[in-house]
LUMDREN-916473 format. One line per field, with one value per residue (C-alpha): residue number from 1; x, y, z. Coordinates in Angstrom, 3 decimals, decimal comma. Example, Ala and Ser with C-alpha at 12.3 -4.5 7.8 and 13.67 -1.06 7.14 Angstrom:
pos c(1; 2) .
u c(12,300; 13,670) .
v c(-4,500; -1,060) .
w c(7,800; 7,140) .
//
This chain:
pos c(1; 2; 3; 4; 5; 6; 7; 8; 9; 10; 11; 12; 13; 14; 15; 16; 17; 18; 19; 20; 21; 22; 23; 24; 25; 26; 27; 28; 29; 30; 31; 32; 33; 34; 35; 36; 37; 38; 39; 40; 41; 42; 43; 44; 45; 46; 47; 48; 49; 50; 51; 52; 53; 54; 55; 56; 57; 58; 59; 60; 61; 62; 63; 64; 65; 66; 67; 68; 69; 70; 71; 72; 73; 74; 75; 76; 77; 78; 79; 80; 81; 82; 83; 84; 85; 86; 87; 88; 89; 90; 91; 92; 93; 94; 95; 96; 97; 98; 99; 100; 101; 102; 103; 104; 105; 106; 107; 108; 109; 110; 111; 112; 113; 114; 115; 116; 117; 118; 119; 120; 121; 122; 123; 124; 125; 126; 127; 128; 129; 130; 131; 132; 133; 134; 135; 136; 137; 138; 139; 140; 141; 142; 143; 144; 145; 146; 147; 148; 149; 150; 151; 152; 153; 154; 155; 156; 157; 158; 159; 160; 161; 162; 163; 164; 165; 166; 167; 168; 169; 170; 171; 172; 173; 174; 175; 176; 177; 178; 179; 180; 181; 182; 183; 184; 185; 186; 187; 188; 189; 190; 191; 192; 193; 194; 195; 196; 197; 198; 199; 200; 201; 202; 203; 204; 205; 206; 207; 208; 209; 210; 211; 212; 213; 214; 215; 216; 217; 218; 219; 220; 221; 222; 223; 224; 225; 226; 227; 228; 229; 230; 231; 232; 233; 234; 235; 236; 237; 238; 239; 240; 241; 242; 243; 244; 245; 246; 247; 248; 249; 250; 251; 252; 253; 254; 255; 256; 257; 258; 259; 260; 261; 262; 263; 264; 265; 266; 267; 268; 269; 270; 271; 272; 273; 274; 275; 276; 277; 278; 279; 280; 281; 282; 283; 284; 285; 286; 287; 288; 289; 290; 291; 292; 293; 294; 295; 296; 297; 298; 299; 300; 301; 302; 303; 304; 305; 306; 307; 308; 309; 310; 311; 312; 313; 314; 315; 316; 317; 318; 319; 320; 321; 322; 323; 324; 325; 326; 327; 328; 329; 330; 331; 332; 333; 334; 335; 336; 337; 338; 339; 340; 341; 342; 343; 344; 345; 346; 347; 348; 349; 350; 351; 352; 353; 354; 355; 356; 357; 358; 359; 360; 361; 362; 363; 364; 365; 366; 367; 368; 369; 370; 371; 372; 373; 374; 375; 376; 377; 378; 379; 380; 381; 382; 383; 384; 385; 386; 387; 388; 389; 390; 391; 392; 393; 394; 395; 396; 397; 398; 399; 400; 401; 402; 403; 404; 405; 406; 407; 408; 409; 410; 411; 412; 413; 414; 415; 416; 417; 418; 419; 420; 421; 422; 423; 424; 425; 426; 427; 428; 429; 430; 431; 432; 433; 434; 435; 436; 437; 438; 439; 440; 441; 442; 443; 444; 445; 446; 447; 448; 449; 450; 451; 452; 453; 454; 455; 456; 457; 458; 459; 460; 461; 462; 463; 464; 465; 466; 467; 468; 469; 470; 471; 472; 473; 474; 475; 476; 477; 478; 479; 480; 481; 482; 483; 484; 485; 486; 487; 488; 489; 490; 491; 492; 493; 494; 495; 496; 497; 498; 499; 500; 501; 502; 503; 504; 505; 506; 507; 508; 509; 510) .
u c(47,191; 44,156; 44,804; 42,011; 44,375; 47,161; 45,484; 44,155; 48,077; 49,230; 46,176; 46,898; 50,748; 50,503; 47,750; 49,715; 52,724; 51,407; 49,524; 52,196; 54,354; 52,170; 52,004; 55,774; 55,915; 53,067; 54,712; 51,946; 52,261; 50,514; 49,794; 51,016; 48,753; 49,865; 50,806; 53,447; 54,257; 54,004; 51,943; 49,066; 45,745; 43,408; 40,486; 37,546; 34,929; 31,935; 31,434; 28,364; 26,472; 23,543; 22,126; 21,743; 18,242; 18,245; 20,491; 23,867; 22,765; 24,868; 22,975; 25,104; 28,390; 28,383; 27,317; 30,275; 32,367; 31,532; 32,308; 35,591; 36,572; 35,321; 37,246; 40,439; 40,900; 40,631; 43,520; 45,591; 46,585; 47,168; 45,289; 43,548; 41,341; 38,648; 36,194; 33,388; 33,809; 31,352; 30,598; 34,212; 35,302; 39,208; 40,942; 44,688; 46,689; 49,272; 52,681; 52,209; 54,836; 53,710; 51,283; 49,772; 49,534; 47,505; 45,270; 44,712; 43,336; 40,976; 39,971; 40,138; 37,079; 33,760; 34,725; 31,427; 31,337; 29,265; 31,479; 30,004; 32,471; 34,177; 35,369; 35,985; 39,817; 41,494; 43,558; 47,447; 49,977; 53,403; 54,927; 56,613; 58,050; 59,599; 58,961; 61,154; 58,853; 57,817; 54,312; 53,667; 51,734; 50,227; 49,324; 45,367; 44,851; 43,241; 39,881; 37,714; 34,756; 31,796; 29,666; 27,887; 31,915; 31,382; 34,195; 34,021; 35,652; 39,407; 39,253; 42,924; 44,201; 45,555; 43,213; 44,346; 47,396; 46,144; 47,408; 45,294; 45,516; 46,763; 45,542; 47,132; 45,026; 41,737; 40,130; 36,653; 37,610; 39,718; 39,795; 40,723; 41,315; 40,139; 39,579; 36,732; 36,669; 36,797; 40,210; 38,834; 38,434; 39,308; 37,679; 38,128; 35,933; 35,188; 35,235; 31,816; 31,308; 28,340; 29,824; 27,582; 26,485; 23,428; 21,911; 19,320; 18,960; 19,304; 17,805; 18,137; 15,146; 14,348; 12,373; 12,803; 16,464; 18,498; 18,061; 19,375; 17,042; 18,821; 17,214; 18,855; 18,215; 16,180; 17,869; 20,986; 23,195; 21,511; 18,089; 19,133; 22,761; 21,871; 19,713; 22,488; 24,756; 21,205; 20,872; 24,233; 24,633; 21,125; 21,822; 25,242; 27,059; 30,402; 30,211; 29,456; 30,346; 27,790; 28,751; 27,041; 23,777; 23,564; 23,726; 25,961; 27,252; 27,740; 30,083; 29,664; 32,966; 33,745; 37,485; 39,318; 37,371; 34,614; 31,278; 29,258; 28,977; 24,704; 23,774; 21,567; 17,931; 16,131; 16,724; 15,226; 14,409; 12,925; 15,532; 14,421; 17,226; 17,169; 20,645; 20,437; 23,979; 22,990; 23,342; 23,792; 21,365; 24,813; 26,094; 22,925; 22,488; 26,784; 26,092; 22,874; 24,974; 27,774; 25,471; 23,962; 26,475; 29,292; 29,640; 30,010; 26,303; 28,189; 31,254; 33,790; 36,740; 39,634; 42,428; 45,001; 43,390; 44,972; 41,527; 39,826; 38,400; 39,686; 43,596; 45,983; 48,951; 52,345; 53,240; 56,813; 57,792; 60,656; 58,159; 56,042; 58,908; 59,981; 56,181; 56,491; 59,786; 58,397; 55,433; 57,600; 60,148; 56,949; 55,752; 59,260; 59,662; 55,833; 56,790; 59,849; 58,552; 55,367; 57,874; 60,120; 56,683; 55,666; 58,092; 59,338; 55,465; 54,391; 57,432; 56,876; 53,180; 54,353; 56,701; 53,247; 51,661; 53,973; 53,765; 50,535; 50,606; 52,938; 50,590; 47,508; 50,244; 51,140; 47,547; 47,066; 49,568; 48,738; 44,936; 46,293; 48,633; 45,857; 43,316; 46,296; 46,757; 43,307; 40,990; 43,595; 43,389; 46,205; 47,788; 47,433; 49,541; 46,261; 45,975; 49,710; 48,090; 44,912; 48,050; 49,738; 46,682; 45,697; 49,144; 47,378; 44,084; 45,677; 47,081; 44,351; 42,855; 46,215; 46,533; 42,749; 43,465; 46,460; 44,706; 42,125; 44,405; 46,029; 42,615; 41,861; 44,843; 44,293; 40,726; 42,906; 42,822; 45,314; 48,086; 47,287; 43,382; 43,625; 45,404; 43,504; 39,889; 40,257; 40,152; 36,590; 35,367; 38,314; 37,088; 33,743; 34,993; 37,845; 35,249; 32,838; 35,646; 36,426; 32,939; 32,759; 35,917; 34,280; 30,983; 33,174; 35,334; 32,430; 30,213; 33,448; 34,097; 30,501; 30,325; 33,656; 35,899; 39,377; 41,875; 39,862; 38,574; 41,931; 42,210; 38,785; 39,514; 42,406; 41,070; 38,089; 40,414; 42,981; 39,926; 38,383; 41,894; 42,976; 40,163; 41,866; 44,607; 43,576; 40,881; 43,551; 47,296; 47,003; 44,900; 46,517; 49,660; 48,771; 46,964; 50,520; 52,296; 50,309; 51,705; 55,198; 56,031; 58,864; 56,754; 54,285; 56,680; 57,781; 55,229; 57,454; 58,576; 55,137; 54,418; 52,360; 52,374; 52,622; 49,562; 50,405; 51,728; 48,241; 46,241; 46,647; 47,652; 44,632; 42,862; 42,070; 41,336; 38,078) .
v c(62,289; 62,275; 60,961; 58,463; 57,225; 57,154; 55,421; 52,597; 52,123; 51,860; 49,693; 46,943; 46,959; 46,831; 43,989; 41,780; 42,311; 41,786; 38,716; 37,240; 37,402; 35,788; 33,493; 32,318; 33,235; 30,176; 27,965; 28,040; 26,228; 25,012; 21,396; 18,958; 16,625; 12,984; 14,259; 16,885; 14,772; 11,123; 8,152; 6,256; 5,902; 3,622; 3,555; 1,125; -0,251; -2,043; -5,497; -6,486; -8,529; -10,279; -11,542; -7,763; -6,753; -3,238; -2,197; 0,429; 4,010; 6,957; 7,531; 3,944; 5,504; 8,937; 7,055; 4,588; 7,736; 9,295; 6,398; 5,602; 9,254; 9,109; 6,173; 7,371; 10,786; 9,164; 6,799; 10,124; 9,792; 13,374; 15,438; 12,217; 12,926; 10,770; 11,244; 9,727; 9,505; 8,185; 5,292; 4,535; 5,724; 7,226; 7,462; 9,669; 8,991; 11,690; 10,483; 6,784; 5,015; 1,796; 0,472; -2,441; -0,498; 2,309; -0,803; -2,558; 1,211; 1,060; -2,479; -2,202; 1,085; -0,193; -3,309; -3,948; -7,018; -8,633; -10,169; -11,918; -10,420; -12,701; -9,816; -6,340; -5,101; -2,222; 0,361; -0,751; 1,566; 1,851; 3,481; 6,701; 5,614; 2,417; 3,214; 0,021; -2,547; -5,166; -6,813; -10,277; -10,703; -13,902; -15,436; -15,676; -19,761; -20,913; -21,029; -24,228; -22,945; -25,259; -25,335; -22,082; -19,918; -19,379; -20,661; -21,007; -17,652; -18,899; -19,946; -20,240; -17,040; -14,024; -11,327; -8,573; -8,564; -9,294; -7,512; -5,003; -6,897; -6,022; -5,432; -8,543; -10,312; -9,010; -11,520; -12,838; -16,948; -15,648; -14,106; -10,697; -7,660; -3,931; -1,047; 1,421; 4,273; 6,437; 4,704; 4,147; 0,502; -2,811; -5,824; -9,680; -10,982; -13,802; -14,733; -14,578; -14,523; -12,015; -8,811; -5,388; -7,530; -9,530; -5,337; -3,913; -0,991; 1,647; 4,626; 6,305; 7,062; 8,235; 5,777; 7,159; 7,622; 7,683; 4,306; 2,636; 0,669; -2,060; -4,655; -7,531; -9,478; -12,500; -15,478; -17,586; -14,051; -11,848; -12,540; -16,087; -15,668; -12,879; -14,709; -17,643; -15,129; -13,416; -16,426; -17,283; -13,822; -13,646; -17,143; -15,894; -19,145; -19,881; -18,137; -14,886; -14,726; -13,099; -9,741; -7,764; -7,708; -11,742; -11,335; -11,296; -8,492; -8,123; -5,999; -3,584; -3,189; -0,901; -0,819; -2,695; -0,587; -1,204; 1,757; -0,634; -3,072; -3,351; -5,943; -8,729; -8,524; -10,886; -14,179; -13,717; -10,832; -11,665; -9,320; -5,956; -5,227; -2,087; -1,045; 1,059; 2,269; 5,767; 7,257; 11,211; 12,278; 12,433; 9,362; 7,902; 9,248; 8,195; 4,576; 4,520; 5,785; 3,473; 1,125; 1,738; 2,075; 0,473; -1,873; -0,646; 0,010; -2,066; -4,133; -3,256; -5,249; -6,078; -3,619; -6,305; -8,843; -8,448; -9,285; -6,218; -3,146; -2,044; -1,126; 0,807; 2,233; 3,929; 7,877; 7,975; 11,422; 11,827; 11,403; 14,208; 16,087; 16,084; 17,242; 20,062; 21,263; 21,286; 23,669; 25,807; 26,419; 26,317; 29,060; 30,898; 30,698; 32,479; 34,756; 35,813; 36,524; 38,201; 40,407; 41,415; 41,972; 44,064; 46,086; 46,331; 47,274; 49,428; 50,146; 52,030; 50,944; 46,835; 47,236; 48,626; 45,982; 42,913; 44,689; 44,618; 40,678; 40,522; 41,534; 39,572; 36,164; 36,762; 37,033; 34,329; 32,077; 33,061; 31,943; 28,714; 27,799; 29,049; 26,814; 23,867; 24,387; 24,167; 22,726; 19,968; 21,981; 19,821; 21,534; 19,678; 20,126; 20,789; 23,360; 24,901; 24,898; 26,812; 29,248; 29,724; 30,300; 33,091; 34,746; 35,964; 36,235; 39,312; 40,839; 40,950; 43,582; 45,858; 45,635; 46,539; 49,718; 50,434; 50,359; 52,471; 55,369; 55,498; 55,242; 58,515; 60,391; 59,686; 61,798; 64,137; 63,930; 65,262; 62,103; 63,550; 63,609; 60,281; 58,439; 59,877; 60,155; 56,432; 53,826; 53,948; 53,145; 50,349; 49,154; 48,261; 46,308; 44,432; 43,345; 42,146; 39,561; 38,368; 38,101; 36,129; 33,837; 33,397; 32,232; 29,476; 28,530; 27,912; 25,946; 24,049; 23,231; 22,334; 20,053; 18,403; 16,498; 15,602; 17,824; 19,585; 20,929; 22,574; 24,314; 26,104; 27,208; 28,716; 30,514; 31,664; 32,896; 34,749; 36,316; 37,957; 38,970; 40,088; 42,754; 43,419; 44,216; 46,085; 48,253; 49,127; 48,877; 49,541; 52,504; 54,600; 53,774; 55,431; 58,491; 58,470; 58,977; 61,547; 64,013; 63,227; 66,153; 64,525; 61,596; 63,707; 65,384; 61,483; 60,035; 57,378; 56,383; 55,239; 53,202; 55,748; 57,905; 62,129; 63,394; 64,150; 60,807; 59,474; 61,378; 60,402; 62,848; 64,911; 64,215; 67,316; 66,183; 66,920) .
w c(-11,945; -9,613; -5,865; -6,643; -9,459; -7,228; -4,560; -7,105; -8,078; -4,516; -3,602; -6,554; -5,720; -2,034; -2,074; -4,177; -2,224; 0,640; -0,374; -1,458; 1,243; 3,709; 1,211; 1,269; 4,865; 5,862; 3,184; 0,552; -2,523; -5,668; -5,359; -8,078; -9,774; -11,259; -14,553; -12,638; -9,735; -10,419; -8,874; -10,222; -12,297; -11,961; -14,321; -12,891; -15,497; -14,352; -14,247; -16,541; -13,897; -16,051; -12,622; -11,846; -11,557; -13,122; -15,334; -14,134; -13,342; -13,424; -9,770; -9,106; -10,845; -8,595; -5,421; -6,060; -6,704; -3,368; -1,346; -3,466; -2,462; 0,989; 1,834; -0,045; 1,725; 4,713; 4,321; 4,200; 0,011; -0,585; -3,399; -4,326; -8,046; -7,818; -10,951; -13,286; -16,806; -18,470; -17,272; -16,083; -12,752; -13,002; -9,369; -9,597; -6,538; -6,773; -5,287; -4,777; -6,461; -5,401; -8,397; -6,383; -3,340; -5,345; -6,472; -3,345; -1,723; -4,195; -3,963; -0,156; 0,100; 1,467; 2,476; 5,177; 7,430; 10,300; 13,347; 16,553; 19,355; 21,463; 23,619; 24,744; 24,775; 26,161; 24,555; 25,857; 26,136; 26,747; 29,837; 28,777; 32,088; 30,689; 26,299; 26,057; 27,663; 25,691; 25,858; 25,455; 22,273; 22,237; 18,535; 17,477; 16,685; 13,751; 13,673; 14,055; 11,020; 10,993; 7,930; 8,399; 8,551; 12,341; 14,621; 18,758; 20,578; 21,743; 25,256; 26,070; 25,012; 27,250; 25,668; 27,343; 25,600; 21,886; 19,242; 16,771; 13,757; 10,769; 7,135; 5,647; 9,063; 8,447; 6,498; 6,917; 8,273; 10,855; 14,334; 14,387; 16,745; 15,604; 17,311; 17,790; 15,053; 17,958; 19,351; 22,972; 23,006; 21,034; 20,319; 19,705; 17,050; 15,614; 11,517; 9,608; 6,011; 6,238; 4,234; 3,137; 0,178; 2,211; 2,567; 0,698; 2,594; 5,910; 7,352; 10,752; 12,352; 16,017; 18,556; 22,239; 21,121; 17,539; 15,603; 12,963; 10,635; 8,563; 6,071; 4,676; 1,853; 1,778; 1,130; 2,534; 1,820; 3,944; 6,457; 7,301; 7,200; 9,728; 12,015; 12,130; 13,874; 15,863; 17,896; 18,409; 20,669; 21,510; 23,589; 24,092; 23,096; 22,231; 19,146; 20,475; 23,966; 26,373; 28,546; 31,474; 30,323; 29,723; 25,524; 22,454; 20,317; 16,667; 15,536; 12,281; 10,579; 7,906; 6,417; 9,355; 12,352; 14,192; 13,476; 16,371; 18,166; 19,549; 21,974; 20,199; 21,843; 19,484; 18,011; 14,678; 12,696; 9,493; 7,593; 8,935; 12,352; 14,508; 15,696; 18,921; 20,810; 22,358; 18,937; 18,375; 15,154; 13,137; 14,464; 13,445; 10,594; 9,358; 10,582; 7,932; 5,361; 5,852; 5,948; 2,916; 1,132; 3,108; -0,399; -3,478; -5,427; -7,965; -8,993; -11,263; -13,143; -11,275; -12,425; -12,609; -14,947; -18,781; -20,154; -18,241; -19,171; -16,128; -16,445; -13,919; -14,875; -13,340; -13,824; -12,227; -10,466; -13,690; -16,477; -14,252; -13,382; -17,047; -17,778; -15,290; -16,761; -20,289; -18,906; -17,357; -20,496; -22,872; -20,437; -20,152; -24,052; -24,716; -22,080; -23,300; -27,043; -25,710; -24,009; -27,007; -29,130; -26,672; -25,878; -29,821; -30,557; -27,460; -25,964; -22,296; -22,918; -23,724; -20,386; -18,624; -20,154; -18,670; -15,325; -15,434; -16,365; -13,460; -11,146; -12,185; -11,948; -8,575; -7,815; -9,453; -8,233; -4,444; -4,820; -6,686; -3,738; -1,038; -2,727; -3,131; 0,599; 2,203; -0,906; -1,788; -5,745; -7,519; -10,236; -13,614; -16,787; -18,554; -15,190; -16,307; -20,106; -18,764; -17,220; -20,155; -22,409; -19,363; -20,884; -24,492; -22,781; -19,930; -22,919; -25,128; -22,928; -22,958; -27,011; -27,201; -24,872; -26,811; -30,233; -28,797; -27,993; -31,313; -32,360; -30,235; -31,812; -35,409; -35,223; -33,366; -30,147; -28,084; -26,724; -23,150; -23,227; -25,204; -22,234; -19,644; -21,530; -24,028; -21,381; -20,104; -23,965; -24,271; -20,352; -21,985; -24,469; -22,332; -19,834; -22,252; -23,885; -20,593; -19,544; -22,127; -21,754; -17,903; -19,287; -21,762; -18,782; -16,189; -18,739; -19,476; -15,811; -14,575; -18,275; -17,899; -15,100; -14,026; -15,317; -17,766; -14,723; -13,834; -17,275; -17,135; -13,832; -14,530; -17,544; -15,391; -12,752; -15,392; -16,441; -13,476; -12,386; -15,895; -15,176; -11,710; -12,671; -16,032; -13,660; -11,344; -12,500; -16,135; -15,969; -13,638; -14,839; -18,437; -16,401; -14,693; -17,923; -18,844; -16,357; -18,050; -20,731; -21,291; -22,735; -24,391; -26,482; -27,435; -27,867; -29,629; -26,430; -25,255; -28,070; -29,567; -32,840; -33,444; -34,313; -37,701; -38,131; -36,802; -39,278; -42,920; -45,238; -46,662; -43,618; -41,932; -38,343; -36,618) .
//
């Protein structure tokens, strides 16, 4: 056996030990999708609007998509599967249990409103001094909405000592209390029923600093609803209490916190407002998007109406735990008789063989939890069928190298020249088959979505490491036999026939 050889064998083993030990030893795993682990699905289908101007695009479908996910991963769901199908939009919220909580999330993304602020809070904290302190909390009142959904700023309320309000609170006819998305500060504001509906459009452009350029719609939902609020904080009234510099603010809220909150300098604006705040380019540039898009492009069916299109339903973690344990026997069971064919037709070659199926697996399974770990990759039963297909498709390539040595030896080649010489020709053909099981299982994930997804990746992955581990287990392993006499005077033992056994009778070999 040639120290290149050698080195190869060492190489594969060490790499794949080693990987997977600082796998286990960081506490990477494979992530469990909703079919393994449980939680909910909620399929959305688009309301059909005939007041819509233009008809649904799939532009409209991946741009709702976007900001469903957006909104989702940052409410801390875990391995959240947010996809389009057609023109349905499927969210899977692995390990909720909660099927009206899972709804509500998805009902709650994007929600975009416009609030006059009555004032500016601080952040209170507790004493770690004195952790049991209790604050007083005085209660918001109710507000006093005149025809227009604006209400005077309370007057006889503590506000330094306000509560943030929470979810259940946050609703457009009342005062509320958010904070900053950066944390730093809080604010009072009042109720307003202007919402990221009365938008057409945003951009961020630069003027002597970063800008935001909004436009409403025309109409009593957007301009004019707009300017209502504009010269309520522009005069600073009671509606929109003034601060240092004499004027009103209007807060920007997007899913309970507060994105801005620009001083009103105008009283009218015809439907086209520039927000200035000493904006970063990115800051800028997020506040247009949210803006933009801070609603949904479009509206779909509420989820919890019998006569919708749009349905949710319940995976418990037993039925997936019950899923998962069928994948792993199914996968146990093929394993097991691809072991006793194997073996009973290749014998030391079929145990080679396994090995070498061993060692693509734990490659395998290390990349799956590595990507699980830092790419939020869930782990789909159609994922564990893509696994378990991977099985045949790694063994393909050590039957075809098998065949090609007794191949070698029935035109009378000697077993040792066979086993050392045969596996560059059977190399050729292995990587072409998997080349061209890659090439099916990247056209199948780029065409496809959801968990389909999970199974072509998986077959594109047990392809390139079938090769691996074919390249540099399996063939030094059969150039290590070769140095064996023991083996080459049985070749039985090996899987492999005599060489008069090979050669048909009458045949005179060559």
């Amino acid at each position: 056996m040639s120290r290149r050889s050698l080195v190869s064998l060492v190489f594969i083993l060490a790499l794949a030990a080693g990987l997977l030990a600082a796998s286990l030893a960081v506490g990477n795993r494979p992530l469990l999708g909703l079919d393994l682990k449980g939680g909910v699905e909620v399929v959305l289908v688009p309301e059909d609007d005939p007041d819509r101007p233009v008809a649904i695009t799939q532009g409209d479908l991946d741009t709702a998509v976007s900001i469903i996910r957006d909104r989702i991963d940052g409410l801390g769901v875990a391995e959240p599967d947010v996809t389009r199908q057609g023109r349905r939009v499927v969210v899977q919220l692995p390990g909720i249990s909660d099927q009206q909580r899972a709804i509500d999330i998805v009902g709650q993304t994007a929600e975009l409103r416009f609030r006059p602020l009555c004032a500016e809070l601080p952040v209170v904290e507790i004493s770690s001094d004195n952790p049991d302190l209790e604050l007083p909390s005085p209660e918001l009142p109710d507000p006093v909405l005149d025809e227009r959904g604006l209400a005077p700023c309370p007057t006889d309320v503590d506000y330094n000592f306000l509560a943030t309000s929470t979810s259940a609170e946050d609703e457009l006819d009342r005062f509320v209390v958010l904070p900053h998305r950066d944390g730093t500060v809080r604010y009072l504001m009042g109720p307003s029923t202007l919402t990221g509906a009365g938008l057409s459009g945003a951009d961020s452009s630069y003027r002597n600093e970063f800008v935001v350029d909004a436009t409403f719609k025309g109409g009593d939902d957007g301009a004019d609803q707009f300017d209502e609020i504009a010269i309520e904080c522009f005069s600073g009234t009671a509606y929109c209490l003034p601060g240092a510099e004499g004027r009103g603010r209007l807060a920007i809220v997007v899913d309970g916190k507060v994105q801005s909150a620009p001083v009103v300098n105008a009283a009218n604006f015809d439907g086209q407002v520039v927000i200035s705040g000493r904006f970063s380019e990115q800051e800028a540039d997020d506040l247009a998007l949210v803006l933009h898009y801070g609603a949904l492009p479009i509206e779909f069916q509420d989820p919890t109406d019998p006569q919708s299109d749009s349905t949710s339903r319940a995976v418990s973690a037993t039925i997936g735990g019950d899923s998962l344990r069928a994948g792993v026997i199914a996968g146990i069971v093929g394993l097991a008789l691809v072991f006793l064919f194997m073996v009973g037709m290749y014998r030391l070659l079929g145990l080679i063989a396994m090995l070498s199926l061993g060692v693509s697996a734990t490659l395998l399974w290390v990349i799956v939890a590595w990507l699980g770990e830092t790419q939020d990759l869930a782990l789909t039963l159609a994922g564990v069928t893509g696994l378990i297909v991977s099985i045949g498709v790694s063994l393909d390539s050590n039957v075809v190298y098998f065949e090609h040595l007794k191949e070698d030896v029935a035109t009378g080649r000697a077993l040792r020249s066979s086993l050392e010489l045969s596996f560059p020709a059977a190399f050729r053909t292995i990587f072409r088959a998997n080349f061209a099981s890659l090439i099916a299982a990247v056209i199948l994930y780029w065409l496809s979505a959801g968990s389909v997804r999970g199974f072509a990746l998986m077959l594109g992955l047990a392809s390139v490491l079938d090769l691996v581990a074919t390249y540099f287990f399996l063939r030094p392993s059969a150039q290590l036999m070769s140095r064996s006499p023991t083996l080459m005077a049985h070749p039985h033992r090996i899987g492999l026939p005599t060489r008069e056994e090979a050669i048909p009778a009458g045949v005179e070999a060559s």
